[in-house]
N, CA, C and O of each residue as an XYZ file, in Angstrom:
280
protein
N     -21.360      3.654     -4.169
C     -20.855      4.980     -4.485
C     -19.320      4.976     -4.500
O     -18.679      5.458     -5.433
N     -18.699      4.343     -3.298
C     -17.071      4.228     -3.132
C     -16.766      3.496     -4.170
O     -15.796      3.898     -4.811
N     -17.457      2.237     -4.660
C     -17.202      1.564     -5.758
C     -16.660      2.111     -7.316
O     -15.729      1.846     -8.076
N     -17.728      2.951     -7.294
C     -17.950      3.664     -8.595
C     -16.747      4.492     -8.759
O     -16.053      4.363     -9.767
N     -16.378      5.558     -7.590
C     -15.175      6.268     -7.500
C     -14.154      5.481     -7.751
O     -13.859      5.540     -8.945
N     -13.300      4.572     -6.977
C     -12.399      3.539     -7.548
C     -12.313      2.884     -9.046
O     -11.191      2.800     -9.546
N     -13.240      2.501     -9.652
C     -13.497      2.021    -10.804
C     -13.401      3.158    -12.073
O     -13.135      2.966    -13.259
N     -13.695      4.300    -11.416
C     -13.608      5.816    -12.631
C     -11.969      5.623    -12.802
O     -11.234      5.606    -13.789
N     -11.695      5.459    -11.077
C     -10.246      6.182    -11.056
C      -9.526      4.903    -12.413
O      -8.995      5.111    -13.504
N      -9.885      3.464    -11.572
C      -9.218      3.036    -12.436
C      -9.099      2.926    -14.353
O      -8.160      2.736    -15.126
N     -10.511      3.147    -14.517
C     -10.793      3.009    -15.878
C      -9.863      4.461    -16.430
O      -9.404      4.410    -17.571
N      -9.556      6.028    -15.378
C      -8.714      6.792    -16.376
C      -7.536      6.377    -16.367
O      -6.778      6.612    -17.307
N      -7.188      5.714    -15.345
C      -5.670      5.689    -15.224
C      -4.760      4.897    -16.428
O      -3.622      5.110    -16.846
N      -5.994      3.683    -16.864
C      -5.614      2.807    -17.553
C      -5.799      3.198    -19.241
O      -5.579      2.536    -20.255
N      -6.368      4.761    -18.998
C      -6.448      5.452    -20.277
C      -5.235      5.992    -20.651
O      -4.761      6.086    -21.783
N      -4.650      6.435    -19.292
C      -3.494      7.506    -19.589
C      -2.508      6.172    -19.542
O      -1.463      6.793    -19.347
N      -2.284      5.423    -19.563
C      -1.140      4.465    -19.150
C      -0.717      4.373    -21.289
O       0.022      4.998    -22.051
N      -1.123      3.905    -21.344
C      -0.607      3.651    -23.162
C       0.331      4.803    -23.653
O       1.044      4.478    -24.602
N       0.493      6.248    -23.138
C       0.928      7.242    -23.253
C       1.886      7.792    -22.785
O       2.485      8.818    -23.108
N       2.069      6.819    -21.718
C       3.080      7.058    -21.024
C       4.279      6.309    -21.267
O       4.054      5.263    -21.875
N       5.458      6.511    -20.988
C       6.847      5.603    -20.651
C       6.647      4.653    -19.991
O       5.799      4.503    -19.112
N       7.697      3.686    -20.509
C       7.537      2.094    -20.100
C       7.526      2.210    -18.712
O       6.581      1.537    -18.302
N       8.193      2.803    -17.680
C       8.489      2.416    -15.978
C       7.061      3.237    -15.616
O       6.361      2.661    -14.783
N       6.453      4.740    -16.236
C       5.348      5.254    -15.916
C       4.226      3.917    -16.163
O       3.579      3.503    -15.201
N       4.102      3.414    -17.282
C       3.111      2.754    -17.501
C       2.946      1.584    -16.972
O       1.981      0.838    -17.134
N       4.412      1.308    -15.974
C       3.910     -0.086    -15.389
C       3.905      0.221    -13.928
O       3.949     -0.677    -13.087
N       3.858      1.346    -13.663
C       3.366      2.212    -12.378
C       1.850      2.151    -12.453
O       1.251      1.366    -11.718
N       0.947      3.239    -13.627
C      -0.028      3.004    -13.755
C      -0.980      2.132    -13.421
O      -1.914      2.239    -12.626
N      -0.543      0.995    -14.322
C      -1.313     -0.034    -14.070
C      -1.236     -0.736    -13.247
O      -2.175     -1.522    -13.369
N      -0.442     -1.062    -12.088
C      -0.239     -1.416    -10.627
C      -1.097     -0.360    -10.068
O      -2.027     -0.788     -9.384
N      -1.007      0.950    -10.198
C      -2.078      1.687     -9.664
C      -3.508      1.648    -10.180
O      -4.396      2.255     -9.582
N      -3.686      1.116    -11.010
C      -5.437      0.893    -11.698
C      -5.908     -0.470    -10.793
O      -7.041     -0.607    -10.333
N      -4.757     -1.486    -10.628
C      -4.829     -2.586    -10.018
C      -5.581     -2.294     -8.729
O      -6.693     -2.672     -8.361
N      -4.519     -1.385     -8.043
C      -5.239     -1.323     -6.415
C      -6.626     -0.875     -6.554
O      -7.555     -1.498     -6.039
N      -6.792      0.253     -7.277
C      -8.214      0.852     -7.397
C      -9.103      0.253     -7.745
O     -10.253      0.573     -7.446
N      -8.747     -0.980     -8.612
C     -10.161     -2.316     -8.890
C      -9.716     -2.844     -7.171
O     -10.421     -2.414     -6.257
N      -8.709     -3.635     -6.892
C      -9.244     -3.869     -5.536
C     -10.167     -3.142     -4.717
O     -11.277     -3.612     -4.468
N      -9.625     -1.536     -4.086
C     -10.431     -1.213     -3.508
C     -12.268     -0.795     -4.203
O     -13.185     -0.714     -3.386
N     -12.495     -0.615     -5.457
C     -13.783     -0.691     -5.694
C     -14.692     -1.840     -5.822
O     -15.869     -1.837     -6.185
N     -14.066     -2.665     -5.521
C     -14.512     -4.288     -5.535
C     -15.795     -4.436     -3.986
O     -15.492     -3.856     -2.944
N     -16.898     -5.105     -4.056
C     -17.530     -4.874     -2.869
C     -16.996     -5.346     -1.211
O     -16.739     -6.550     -1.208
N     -16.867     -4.968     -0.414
C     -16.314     -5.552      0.575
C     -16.346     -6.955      0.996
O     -15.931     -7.042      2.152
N     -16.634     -7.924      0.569
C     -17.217     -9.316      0.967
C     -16.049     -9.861      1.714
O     -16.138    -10.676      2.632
N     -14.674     -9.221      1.134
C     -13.747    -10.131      1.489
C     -13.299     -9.342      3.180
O     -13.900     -8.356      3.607
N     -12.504     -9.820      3.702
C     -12.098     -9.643      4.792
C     -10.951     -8.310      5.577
O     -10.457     -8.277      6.704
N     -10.863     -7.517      4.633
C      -9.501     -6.841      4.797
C      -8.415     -7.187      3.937
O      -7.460     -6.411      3.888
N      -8.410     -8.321      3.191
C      -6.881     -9.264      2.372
C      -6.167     -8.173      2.197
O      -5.340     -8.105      3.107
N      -6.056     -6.967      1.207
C      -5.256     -6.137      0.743
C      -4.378     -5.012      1.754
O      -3.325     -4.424      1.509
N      -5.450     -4.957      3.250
C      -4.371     -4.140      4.326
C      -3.198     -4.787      4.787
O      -3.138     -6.004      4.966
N      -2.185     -3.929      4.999
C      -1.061     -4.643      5.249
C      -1.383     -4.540      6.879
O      -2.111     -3.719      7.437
N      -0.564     -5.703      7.512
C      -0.790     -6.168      8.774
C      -0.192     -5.341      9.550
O       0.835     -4.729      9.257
N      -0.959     -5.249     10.866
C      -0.177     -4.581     11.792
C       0.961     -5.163     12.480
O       1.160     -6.330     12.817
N       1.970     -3.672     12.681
C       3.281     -4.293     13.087
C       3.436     -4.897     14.334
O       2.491     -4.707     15.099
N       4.343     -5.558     14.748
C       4.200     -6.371     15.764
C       4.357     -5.228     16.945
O       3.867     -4.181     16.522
N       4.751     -5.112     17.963
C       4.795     -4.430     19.680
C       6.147     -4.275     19.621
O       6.803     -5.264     19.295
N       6.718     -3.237     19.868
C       7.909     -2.924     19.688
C       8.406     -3.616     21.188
O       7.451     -3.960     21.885
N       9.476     -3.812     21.651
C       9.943     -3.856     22.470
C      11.679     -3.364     23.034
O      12.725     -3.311     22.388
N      11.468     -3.143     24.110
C      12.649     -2.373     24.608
C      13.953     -3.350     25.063
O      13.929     -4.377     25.742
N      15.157     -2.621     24.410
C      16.044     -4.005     25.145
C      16.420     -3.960     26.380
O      16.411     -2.846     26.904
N      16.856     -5.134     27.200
C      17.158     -4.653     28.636
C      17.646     -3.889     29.202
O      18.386     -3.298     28.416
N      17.731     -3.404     30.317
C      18.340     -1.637     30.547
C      20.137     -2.717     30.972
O      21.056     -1.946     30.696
N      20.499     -3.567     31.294
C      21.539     -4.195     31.267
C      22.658     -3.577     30.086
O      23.829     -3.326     30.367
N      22.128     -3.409     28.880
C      22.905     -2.906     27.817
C      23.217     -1.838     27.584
O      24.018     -1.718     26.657
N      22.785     -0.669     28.237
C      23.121      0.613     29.085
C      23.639      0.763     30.334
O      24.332      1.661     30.811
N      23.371      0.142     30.619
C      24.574      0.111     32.334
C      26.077     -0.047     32.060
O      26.703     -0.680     31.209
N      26.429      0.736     33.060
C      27.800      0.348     33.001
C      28.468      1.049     32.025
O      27.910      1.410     30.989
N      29.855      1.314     32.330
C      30.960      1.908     31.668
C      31.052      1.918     30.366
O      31.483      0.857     29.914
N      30.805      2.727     29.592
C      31.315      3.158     28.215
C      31.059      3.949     27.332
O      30.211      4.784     27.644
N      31.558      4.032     26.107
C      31.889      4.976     25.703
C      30.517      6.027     24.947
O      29.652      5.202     24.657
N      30.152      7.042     24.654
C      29.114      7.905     24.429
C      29.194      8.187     22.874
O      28.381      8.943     22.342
């Protein structure tokens, strides 16, 4: 069913793309792109999510101590 939705999306997008301006139309079709990815069946692993960011970390309180200016 999710398949089918993705694959509509992409098959209009790639309708309206010919109609559009050169920077619109190569928007488009980068966007028809993702939408065949995501209607594609899940077999694969996640590939297309972007990774989670690493753990932020705090710098030492050393670099706040002490005298200066605000």
């Amino acid at each position: 069913m999710e398949q089918e939705f993705y694959q509509g999306l992409a098959q209009r997008v790639r309708a309206i793309a010919p109609k559009a301006d050169p920077f619109t139309r190569r928007r488009l079709l980068d966007l028809a792109k993702r939408y065949d990815a995501k209607g594609k069946p899940a077999s694969r692993s996640g590939a297309s999510e972007r990774p989670l960011p690493g753990p932020r970390t705090t710098p030492p309180p050393s670099i706040f101590s002490g005298p200066g200016e605000a």
